[in-house]
C-alpha positions as CSV (number, residue, x, y, z in Angstrom):
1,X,9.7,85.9,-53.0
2,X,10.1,83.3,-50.2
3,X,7.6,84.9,-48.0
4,X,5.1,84.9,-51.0
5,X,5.7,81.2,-51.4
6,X,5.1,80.6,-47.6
7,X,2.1,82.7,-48.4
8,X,0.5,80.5,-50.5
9,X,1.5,77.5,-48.9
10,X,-0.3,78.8,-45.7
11,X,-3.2,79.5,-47.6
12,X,-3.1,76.2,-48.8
13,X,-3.1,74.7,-45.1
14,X,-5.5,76.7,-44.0
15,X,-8.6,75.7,-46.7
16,X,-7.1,72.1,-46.0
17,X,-7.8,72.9,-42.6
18,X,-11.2,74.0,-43.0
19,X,-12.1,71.0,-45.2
20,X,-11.1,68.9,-42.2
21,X,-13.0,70.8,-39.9
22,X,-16.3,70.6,-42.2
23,X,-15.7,66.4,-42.6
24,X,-15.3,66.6,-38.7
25,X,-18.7,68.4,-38.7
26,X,-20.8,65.9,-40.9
27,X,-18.8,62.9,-38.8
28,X,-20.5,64.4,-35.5
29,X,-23.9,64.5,-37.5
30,X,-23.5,60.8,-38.7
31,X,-22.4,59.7,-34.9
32,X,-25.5,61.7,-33.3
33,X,-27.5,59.7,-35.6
34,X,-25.8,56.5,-35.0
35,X,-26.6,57.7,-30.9
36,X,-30.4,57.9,-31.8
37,X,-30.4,54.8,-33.2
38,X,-28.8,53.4,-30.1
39,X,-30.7,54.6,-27.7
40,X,-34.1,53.5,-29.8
41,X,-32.3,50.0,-29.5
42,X,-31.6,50.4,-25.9
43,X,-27.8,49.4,-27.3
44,X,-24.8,50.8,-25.4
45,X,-23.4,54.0,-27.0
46,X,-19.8,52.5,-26.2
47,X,-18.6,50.0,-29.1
48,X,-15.0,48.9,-28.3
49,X,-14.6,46.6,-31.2
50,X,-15.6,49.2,-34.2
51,X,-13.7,51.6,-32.4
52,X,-10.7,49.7,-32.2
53,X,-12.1,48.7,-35.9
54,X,-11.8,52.7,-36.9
55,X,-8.3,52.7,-35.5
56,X,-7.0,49.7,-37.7
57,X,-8.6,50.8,-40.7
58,X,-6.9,54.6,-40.7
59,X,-3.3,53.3,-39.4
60,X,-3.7,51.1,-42.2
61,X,-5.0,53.7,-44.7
62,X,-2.3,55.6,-43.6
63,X,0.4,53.9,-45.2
64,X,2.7,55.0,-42.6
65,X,3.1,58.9,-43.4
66,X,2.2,59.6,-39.8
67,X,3.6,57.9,-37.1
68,X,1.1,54.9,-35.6
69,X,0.9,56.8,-32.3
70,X,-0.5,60.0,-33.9
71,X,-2.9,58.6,-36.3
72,X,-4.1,56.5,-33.3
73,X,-4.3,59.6,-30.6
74,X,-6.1,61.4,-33.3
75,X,-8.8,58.8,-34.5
76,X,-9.1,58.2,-30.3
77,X,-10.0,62.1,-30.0
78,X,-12.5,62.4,-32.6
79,X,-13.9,58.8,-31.5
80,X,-14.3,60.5,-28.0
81,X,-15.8,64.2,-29.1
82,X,-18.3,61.4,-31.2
83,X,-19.5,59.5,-28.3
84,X,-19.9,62.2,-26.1
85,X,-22.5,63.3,-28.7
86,X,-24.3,60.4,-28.2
């Protein structure tokens, strides 16, 4: 019965998993865009201040469930994978 349980919860994880991956996805899209724009502008692709905006805004929507620190590495990683699309 337990294994079952663990099952489902697994299966659980795993679409919430690919629903991250598919957000992730369109982010990249949206930031490539963003990159276009940029460079049309002749605008740095680097923006520390809406970055550091980014990072505010999710340790805030976070409501402390994660730890600062991890909410911050994370939003810092996708940031990074973003810009280098740029």
């Amino acid at each position: 019965m337990q294994n079952k349980q663990i099952d489902k919860i697994r299966e659980n994880i795993n679409e919430i998993d690919s629903a991250i991956l598919a957000l992730l996805q369109n982010r990249l899209v949206y930031a490539k865009e963003i990159g276009r724009l940029k460079k049309a502008a002749d605008r740095k692709v680097e923006d520390r201040k809406r970055e550091e905006e980014v990072l505010q805004r999710m340790v805030s929507e976070n409501n402390g469930i994660f730890p600062e620190e991890t909410i911050r590495a994370i939003y810092t990683e996708i940031i990074a994978a973003c810009k280098k699309s740029q």
